[in-house]
N, C-alpha and C positions, 0 to 999 in steps of 0.2 A: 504494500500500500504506500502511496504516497501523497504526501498531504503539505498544502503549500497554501501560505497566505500570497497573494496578486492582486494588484490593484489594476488592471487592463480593461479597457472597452474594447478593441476589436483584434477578435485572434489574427494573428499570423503564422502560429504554428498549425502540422498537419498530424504528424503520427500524436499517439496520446501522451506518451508523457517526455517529447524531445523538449527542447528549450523553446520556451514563448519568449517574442520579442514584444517589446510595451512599447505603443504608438504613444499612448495618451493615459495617463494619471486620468481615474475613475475620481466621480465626484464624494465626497463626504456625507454621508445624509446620514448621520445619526450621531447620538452624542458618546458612541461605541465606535469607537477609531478603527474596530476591524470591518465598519460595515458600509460598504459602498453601495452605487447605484448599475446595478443591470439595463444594459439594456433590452427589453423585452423584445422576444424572436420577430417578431414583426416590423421592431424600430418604432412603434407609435408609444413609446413611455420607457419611464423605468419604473427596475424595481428595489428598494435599498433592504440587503441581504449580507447577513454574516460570509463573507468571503472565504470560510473554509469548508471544502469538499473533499470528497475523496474521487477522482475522475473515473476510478474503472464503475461506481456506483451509478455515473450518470449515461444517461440514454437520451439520445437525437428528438426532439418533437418532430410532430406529423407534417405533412407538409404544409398543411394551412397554421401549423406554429400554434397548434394547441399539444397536451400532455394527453396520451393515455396511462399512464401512470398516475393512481390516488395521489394526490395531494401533492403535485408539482407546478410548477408555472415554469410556461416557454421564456429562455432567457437567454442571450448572447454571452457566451463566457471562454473563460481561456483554456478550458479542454477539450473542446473539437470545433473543429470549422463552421459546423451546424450549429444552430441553435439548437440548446439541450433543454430536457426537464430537470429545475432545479428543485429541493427539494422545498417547501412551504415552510417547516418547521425553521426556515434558514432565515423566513423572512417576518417573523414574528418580532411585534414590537414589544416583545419582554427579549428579545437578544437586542433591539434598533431599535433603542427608544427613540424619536423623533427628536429635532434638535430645538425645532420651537412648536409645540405645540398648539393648536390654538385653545381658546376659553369660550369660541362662542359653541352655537347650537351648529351640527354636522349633519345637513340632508341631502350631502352627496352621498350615491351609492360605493361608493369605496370606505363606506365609514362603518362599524357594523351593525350601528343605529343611528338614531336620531341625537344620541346622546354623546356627546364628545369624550371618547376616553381616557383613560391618566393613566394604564399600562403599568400597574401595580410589579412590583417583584413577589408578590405571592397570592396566590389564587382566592376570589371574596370566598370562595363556601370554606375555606379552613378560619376564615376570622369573621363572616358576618355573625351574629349573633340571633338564634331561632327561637322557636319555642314549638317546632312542628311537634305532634303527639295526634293520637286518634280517639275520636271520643267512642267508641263502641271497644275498644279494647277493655279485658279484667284486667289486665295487666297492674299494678299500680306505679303511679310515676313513669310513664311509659315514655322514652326516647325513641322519637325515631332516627337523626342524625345519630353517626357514633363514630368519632377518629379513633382508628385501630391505635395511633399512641396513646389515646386513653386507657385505653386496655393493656396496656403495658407493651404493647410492640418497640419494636428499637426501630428498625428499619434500617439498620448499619450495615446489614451482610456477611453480619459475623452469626449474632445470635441468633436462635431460633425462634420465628416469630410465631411457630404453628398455632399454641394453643394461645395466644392471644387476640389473633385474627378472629379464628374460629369463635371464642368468647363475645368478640365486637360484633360480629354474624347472630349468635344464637340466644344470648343474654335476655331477659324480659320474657322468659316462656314462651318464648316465639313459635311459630310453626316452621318443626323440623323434621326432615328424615327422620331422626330416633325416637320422636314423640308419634310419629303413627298419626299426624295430624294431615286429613285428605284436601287443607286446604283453608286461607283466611283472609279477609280482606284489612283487619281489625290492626293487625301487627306491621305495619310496613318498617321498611330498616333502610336506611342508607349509611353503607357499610365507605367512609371516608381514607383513602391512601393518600399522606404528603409525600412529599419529592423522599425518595430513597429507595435501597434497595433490601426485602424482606425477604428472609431467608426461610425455608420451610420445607421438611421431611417428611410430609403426606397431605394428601390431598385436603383439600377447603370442602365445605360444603355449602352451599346457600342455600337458607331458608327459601320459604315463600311469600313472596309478595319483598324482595331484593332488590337493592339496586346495588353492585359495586363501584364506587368512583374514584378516579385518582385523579390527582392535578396537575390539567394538561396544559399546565402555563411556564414549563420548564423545556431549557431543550432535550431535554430525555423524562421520559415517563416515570413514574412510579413504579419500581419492579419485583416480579415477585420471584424471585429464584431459588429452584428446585437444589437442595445440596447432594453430595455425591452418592447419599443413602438415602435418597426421597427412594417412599416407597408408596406405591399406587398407581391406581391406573389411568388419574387424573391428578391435573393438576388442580384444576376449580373446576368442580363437579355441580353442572344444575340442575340434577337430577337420583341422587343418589341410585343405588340398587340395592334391595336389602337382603336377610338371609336367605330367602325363598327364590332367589333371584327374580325380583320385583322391581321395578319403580316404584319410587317412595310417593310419586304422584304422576298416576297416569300424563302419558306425554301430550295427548287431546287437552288434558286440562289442565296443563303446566302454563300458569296467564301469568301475567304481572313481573317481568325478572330482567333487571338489566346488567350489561360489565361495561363498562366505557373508560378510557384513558388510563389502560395499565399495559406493561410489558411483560411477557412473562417468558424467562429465562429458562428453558432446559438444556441448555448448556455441558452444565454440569456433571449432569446424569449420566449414566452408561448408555451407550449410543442401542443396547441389546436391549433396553425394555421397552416394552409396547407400550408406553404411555403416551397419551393425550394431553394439548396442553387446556382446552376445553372441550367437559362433555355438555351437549346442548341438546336434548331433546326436549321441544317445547313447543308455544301452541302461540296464539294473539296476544298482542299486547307485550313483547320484547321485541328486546333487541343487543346486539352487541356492537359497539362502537369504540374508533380511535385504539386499536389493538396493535400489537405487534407482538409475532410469537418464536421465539428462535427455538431451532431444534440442530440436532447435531447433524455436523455434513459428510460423519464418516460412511463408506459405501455402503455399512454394513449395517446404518441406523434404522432404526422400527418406531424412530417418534413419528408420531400425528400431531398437526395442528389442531386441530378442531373436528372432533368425532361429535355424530348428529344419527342415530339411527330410526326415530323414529317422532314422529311429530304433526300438530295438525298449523302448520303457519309460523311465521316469523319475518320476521326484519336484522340485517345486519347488515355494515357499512365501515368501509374508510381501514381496514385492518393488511395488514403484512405478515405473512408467512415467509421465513427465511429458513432452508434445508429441510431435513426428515425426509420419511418414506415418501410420508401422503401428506400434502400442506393440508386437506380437508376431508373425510371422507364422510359423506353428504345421502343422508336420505329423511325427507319430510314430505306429508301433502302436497304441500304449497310452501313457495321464500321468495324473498324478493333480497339479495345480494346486490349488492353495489359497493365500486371499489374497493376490490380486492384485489392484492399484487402477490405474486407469489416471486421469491427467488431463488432459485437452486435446490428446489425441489425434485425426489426420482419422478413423483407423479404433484402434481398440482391440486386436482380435484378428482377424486373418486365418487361419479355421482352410481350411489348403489340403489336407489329408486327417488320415483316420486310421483308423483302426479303431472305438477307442474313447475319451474323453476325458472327465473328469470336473473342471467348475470347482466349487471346495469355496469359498464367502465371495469371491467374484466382488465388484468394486469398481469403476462406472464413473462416469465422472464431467465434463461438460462435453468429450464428442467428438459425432465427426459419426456414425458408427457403432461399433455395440457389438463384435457380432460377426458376419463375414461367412460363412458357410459353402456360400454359394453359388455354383454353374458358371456357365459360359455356355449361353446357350440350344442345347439341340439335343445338351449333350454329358451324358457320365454322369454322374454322381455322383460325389462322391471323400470323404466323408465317411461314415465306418460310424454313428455314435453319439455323443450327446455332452450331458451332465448339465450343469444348471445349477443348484444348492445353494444354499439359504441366500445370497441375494446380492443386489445392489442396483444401480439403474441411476437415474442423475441426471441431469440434466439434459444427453439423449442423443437428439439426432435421431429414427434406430431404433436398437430396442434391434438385433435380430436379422434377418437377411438373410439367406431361406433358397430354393432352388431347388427342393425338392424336393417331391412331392406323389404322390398315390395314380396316377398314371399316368406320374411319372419313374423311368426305369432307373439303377442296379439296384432292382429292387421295394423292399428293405430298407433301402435306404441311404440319409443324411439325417435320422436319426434322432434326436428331439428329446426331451429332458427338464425341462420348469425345476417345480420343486418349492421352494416359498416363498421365490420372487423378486417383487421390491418393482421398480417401474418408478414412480419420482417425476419429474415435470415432462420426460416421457418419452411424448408421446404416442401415437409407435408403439411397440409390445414386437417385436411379428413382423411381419416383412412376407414379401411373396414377390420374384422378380424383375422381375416385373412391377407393383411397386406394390401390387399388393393388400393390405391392411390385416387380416393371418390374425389378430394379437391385436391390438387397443387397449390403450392405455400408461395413464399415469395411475394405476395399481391396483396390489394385492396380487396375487399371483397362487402361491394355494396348491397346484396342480398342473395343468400344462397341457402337454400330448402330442402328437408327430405321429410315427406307426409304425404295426408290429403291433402287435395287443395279446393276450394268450391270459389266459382266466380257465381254471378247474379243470371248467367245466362242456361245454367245447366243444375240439376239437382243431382249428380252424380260428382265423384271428385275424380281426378286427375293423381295418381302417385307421381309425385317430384321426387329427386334426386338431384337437383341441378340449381344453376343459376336463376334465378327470379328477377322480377320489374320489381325495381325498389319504390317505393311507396313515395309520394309527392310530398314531402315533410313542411306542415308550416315553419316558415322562417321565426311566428314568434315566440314558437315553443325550443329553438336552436338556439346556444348558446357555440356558433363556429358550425361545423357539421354536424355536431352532440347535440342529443335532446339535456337540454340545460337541469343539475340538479346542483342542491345546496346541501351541505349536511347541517346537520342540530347545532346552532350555535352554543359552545359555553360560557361564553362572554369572559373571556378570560384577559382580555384588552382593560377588563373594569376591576376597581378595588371596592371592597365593601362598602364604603364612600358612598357610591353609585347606587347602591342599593335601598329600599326600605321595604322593612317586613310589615306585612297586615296585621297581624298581632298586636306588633309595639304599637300599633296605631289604634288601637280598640278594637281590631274584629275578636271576634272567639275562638269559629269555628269548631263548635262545640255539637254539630248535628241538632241543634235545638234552638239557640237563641238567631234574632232573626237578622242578619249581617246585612242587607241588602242597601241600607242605608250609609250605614259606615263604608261599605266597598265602595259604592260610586263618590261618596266623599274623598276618599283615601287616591282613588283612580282620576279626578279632576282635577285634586292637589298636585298629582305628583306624576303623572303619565308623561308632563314636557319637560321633564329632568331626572329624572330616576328610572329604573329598573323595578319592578314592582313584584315581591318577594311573596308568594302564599306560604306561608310556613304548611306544615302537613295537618290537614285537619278536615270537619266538613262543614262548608259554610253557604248556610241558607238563605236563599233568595225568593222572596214572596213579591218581587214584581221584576220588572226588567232592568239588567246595568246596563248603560251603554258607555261603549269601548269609544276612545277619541281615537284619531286617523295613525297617531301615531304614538303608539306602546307599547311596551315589551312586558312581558307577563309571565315569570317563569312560577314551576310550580315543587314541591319535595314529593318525591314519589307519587304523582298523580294523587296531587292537593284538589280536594272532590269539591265541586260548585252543585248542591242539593235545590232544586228546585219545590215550590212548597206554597200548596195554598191556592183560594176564589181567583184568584187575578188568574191562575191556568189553568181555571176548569173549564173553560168553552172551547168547544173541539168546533162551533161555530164562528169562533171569533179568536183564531192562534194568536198568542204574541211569543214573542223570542225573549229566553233568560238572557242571555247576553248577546246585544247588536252591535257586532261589527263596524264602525263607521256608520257613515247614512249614506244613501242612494247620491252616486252622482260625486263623493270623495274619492282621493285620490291620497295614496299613504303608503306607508307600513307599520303593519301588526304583528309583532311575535308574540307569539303563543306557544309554552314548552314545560310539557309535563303536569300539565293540567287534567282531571275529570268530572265529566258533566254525567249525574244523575238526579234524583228526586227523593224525596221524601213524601211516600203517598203516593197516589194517583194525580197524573198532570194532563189530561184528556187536551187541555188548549197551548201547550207549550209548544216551542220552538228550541230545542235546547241550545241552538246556534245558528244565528242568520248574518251570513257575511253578507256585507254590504260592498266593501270597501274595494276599489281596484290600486293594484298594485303600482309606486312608485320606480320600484327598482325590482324587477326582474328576480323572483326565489326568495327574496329576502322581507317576503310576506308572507307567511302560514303559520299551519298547524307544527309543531314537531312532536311526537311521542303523547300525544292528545287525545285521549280517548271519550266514547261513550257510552255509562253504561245503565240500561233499565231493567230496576228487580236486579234479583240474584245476591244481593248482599247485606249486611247488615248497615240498619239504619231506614232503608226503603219501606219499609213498610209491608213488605210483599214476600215473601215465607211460604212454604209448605202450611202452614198454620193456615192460610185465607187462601190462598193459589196451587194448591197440590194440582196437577196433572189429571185431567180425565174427572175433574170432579163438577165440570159444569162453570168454571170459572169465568169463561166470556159474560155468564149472567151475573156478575159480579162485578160494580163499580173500580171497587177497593182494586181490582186486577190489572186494569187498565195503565197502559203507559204513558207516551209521550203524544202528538198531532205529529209531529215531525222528529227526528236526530238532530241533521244537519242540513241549512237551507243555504246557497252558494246563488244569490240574485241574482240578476242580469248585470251586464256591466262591470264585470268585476274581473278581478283574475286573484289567484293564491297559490301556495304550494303547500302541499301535504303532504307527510311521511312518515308511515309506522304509524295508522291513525285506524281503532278498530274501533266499531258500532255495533255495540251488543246490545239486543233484548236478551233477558237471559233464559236460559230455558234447563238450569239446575241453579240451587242456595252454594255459593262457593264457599258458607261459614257454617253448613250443617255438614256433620264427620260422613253422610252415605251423599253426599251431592243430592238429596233433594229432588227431584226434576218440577216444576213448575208450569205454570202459564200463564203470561206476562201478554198482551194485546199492547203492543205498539202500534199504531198507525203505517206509518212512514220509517225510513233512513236515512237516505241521501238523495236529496233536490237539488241538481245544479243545472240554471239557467244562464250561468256563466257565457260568457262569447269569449274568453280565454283572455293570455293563457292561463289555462290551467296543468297542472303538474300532480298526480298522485299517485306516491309509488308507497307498493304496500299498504292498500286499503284494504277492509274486510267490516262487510256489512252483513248480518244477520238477522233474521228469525221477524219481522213485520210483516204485515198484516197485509199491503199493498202492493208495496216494494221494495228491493234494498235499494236498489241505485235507479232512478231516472235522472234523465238527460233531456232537458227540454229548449228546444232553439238552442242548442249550448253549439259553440263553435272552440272550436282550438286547446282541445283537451290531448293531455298524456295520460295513459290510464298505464300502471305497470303493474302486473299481478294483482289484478283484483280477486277478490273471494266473496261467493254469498251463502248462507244457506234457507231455506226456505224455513216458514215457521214447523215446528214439529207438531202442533198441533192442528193442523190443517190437512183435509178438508173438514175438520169438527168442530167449528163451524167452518163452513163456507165462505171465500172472501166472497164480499169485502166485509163482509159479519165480524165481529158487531159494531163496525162502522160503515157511514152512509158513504159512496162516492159521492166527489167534490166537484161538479166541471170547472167552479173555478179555478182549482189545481191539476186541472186536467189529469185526475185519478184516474186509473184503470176502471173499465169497470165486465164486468162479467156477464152480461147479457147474452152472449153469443154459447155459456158454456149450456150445455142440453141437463135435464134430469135425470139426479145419478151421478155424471159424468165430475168425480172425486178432484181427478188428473186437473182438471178443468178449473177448479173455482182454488186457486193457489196465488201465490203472492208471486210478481215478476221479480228475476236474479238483477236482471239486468232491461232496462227498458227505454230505446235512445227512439224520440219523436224530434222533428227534421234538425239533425244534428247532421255539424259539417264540421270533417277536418278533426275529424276522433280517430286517436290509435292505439287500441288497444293489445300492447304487449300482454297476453298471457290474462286469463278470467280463469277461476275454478268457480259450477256455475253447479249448487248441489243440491236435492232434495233427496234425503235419507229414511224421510217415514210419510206414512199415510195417518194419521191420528194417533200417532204413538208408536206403531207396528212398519217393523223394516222389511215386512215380506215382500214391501212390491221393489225389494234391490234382490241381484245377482238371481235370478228366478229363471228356470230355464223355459218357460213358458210365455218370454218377453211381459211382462207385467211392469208399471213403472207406474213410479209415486207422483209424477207428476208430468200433464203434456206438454208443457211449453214454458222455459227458463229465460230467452233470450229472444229478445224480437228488435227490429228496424219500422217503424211508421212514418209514414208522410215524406215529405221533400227532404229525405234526407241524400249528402251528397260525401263522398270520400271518408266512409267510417271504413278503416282498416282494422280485421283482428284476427289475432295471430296466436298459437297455440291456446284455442277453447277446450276446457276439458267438462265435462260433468256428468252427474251419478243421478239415478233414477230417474232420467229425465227421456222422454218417448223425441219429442222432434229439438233436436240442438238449436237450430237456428229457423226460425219465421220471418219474412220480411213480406210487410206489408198482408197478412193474415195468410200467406202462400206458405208451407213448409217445407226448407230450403236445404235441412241438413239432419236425417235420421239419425238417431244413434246405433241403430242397430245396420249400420254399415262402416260404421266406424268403432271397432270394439278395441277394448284399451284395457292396461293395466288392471283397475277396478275403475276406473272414470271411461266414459268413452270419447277421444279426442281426435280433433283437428288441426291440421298444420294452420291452413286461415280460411274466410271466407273474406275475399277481395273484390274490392269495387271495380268497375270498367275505366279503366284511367283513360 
């Protein structure tokens, strides 16, 4: 390695590490003397960045001078001729502080708010000051913040930090693997790592309802390293196994659990154990973020990164795999992946099934294989679908190792997507099992496909293997030739300073006393200067807050906003708990780690109505923002009044929300890792309960874009989960729905009336009898233009409680129709659909366009796409 301070703007040298000659002294832009100004690969800026690399690390930007590489930026430098991707973490103003800052208000989009920051040396969440706690926990004194050095952790790298970690994790009778507890919503834990390195000789385990966090305001992470006698099979285990060989909680209903800004070091270890550096199998409402995971790169090594076997959903992003066997090896339902880099891996990604799976900014780089998705000869398939986005393959053996073909079983399954993937010094992209060379490497590869394929002219598919017509991408959803994404702000540019808690200010958040007044007080004082802090709690709102155009809103482990009360009981007359902006503004809103439920029945609510369209491009949404009705404690809604099958539609008390979430016209946002649950089991009773919970609606978006949602998941209402109405200029990336379980008992749209003026669904056309028929829409897009949909799992699993009408060899199905096109609709692209129980996949315009029983799959039955006539 070699590593060199250089102050140069424009290379003159060619090989990597001959002598550079220096035309020109770079400019000073920081009050850190090692940190100059880049020029960005295109020449239209700079960028001011700690000037030490190491060159064999970095890699050439694309030709349009964008990064496929997580978290780089295209930069002119003095180790190759080309503009390289430099690394992000280089250019953080905790290495380059600014030299004058300024004091006023910041609503340029290069600022990460509205709120000018001051670039602290040490991260607000280790010194702002909380008092998050949950009011339905028995716990007494219950903490949910806990810095593992209060626990007595060192973090030196010497000591052993195991049992103190584990203590800062499980303390408070929390719900643990070894308490046999199936689940809670009462105990959340944000489990706090400062800058250091934590040494540890067996695996972690995480409660439930977790979040791990370290502080990502250093140039190196938080780490947690394995000593040369760790012994396990994990490193941080989110899911235990127990004696019986069990999961301590089913993987379906593994909700609420995050790890974000840590490093974790296997190093150490004997290259010969099969250890994992995370196990994940898990459901909605995670995620894993800002990770980096080294593993050993002798030939003979058996670490994984990140083992996943089984699971119903998730979100992860922004993480590095460096050596081991297998950087990932990958099987759930459904995942929505995004920037992930892998380097010097044997295998990159071993997907060993799934349904559906979408890689968003894929990063691979000096392994033997990219991705393997293939069986052994002779056996099925175990892969539904699987997108490959905006992504990049380096100098990679083969990219892709795939088994499947026009004559492997199941007919549908194995189903391939890459859409503007780049294969440099790569020159296989696809192969098959047998060596055959399906794509050659080398090249760009603006869309290339192996599935069915259905266009609008023919109701039969087409099997591809080959090149495709790349899809007409709105420009306002591209950020370069990339569909534009942001990750989760941590606001780590800000010091506590910036901050204020709702607490300190009067709220309670007590589940009981009635906040709604203090919130918009607290929120009109301080939205155009501060950051605005929910400590962990739940705080009730008996009429509507409205949100100013421009505020940041962060929350401790989905800090719950309880809706409550006369002002939401008319399902005649909706209003919204919290409005977005007003109609016709123009801002940004963050939103992060927030959730929106009720207390009671809310027949007239809105639990969220964006207004607002966006100033700067992604740096308006949701992050980690959930919603959810029933299922928990404090709602009101229990086995006690809503048991399953007991008649409960004739019951007020049962009833949910008018709407989830409402996305007006005029607007644009970005969402990420944002699930919409009616619930349909108690997460706080020890058998899960199962329930019935009547929500109306989920997601309304009459948006005209952009819009941006990756890793959505909408469930179990009465109507629908998603409509699309006139919306224009959406990204949809892995969506998920499921139909309500209680349906058809009653009937939709029972026991709510259609709306015309929310242009409702309505069910006249289903015949008497006809069960399939009177069902809530997955997905329902009226004259939508300029939708693309990477990847739906689109599922109805029961008929009134009863799963006889799946997997029946009698073709029987729970429901006729998930997905449908109405009206003038023009350029809706969608690409790997998968779903369960469902008789016709696709309808457009009352015509049915796509059987399932031609397209048989894994357990879902899947499509490569149904494509419009460009």
């Amino acid at each position: 390695m070699i590593k060199l301070y250089v102050f140069v703007i424009v290379v003159l040298c060619q090989p990597l590490f001959s002598k550079c000659s220096v035309e020109k002294a770079e400019e000073i832009c920081s009050t850190n003397s090692q940190c100059v100004n880049l020029p960005t690969g295109d020449g239209s800026s700079v960028v001011c960045a700690y000037n030490y690399a190491t060159c064999s690390d970095l890699i050439p930007c694309m030709g349009d001078h964008t990064c496929t590489r997580p978290n780089t930026v295209c930069v002119k430098h003095r180790c190759h001729i080309q503009p390289i991707c430099y690394p992000k973490t280089m250019t953080t103003h905790t290495l380059c502080p600014p030299i004058s800052p300024s004091n006023s208000s910041c609503y340029s989009c290069q600022c990460p708010t509205h709120i000018v920051p001051d670039y602290p040396t040490q991260f607000w969440r280790e010194t702002l000051k909380t008092s998050g706690t949950n009011p339905f926990t028995d716990s007494i004194d219950y903490k949910v913040y806990r810095n593992v050095k209060d626990f007595g952790a060192k973090g030196d790298g010497i000591i052993d930090d195991t049992r103190a970690i584990q203590n800062a994790i499980s303390s408070n009778n929390r719900c643990s693997a070894i308490s046999a507890c199936e689940g809670s919503t009462s105990e959340p834990g944000l489990i706090y790592f400062p800058r250091g390195t934590y040494l540890i000789s067996k695996s972690l385990q995480l409660d439930y309802y977790t979040q791990l966090v370290g502080d990502p305001s250093g140039d190196r992470l938080p780490t947690i390293k394995c000593s040369s006698n760790f012994n396990g099979g994990y490193v941080l285990d989110g899911d235990p196994y127990n004696a019986w060989g069990n999961l301590a909680w089913g993987s379906t209903n593994n909700f609420f659990r995050e790890i974000r800004n840590l490093r974790i070091d296997m190093t150490s270890m004997s290259p010969a154990l099969g250890t994992s550096g995370i196990h994940w199998p898990v459901g909605q409402a995670t995620a894993l973020q800002n990770i980096v995971i080294e593993m050993s790169t002798a030939s003979n090594t058996q670490h994984q990164g990140l083992f996943i076997e089984s699971g119903s959903g998730g979100f992860m992003s922004d993480i590095t795999f460096h050596g081991g066997k297998i950087g990932a090896f990958l099987g759930n339902q459904q995942f929505t992946s995004r920037n992930l880099a892998f380097f010097g891996c044997q295998t990159a990604i071993s997907q060993i099934w799934n349904w559906n799976w979408l890689y968003k900014s894929l990063s691979i780089n000096h392994c033997g294989v990219g991705i393997n998705l293939s069986v052994k000869s002779g056996d099925k398939e175990s892969v539904g679908g699987l997108t490959v986005l905006d992504s990049h393959f380096y100098n990679t053996t083969v990219g892709i190792i795939t088994s499947a073909s026009a004559q492997s079983l199941p007919t549908s399954a194995g189903q391939i997507l890459l859409d503007n993937v780049h294969f440099e010094k790569t020159s296989i992209a696809v192969q098959s099992l047998s060596n055959q060379v399906l794509l050659p490497g080398n090249q760009q590869i603006h869309s290339w496909g192996q599935g069915h394929i259905y266009i609008p002219s023919s109701n039969t598919y087409t099997y591809v293997q080959g090149t495709l017509t790349p899809p007409e991408k709105s420009a306002v959803l591209l950020d370069g030739a990339r569909f534009l994404e942001h990750s989760r702000p941590e606001f780590a540019e800000y010091s506590a300073d910036k901050f204020i808690t709702v607490k300190s200010l009067g709220a309670k958040g007590d589940g009981v006393t009635d906040d709604t007044a203090i919130i918009q007080q607290i929120i009109n004082t301080y939205a155009s200067t501060k950051i605005i802090f929910f400590d962990a709690g739940a705080y009730v709102h008996t009429s509507t807050v409205f949100i100013p155009s421009y505020a940041v809103i962060v929350g401790e482990v989905e800090s719950t906003i309880m809706a409550n009360g006369a002002f939401f009981g008319d399902a005649k007359n909706p209003k919204p708990v919290w409005s977005i902006g007003q109609q016709g503004q123009t801002g940004n809103v963050q939103i992060v780690d927030m959730l929106f439920s009720h207390k009671g029945p809310v027949p007239g609510a809105i639990m969220m109505q964006w207004n607002l369209k966006s100033t700067c491009a992604g740096k308006s949404g949701l992050w980690s923002t959930h919603f959810r009705t029933g299922g928990a404690k404090g709602t009101d809604q229990s086995p006690l009044n809503c048991m399953k099958l007991t008649g409960a539609h004739k019951r007020p008390e049962c009833q949910g929300a008018f709407l989830q979430l409402h996305i007006t016209s005029r607007t644009s946002l970005y969402m990420e890792n944002v699930w919409l649950w009616v619930a349909d089991h108690n997460l706080d009773y020890p058998d899960h309960s199962q329930i019935d919970i009547f929500n109306a609606r989920t997601i309304l978006v009459e948006s005209e874009g952009p819009l941006w949602m990756y890793g959505t998941s909408a469930e179990h209402s009465v109507f629908y989960q998603y409509q699309f109405l006139n919306a224009k200029n959406i990204f949809l990336g892995q969506a998920q729905t499921e139909s309500a379980y209680f349906q058809s008992e009653p009937p939709a749209p029972e026991p709510f009336t259609s709306l015309a003026a929310w242009s409702d669904p309505v069910f006249d056309e289903c015949t008497a009898g006809d069960s399939g028929c009177t069902k809530g829409w997955g997905l329902d897009i009226i004259n939508g233009t300029n939708i693309y949909i990477y990847n739906a799992g689109l599922y109805s699993f029961f008929q009134n409680w009863n799963t006889s009408c799946i997997g029946t060899s009698d073709n029987k199905y729970c429901q006729d129709g998930i997905f449908r096109i109405r009206g003038n609709s023009d350029k809706v692209y969608l690409w790997n659909l998968e779903t369960v129980g469902v008789e016709n996949m696709v309808i457009i315009d009352g015509n049915i366009k796509v059987k399932s029983k031609d397209n048989i799959g894994v357990f879902p039955d899947g499509i490569l796409a149904y494509l419009p006539t460009n």
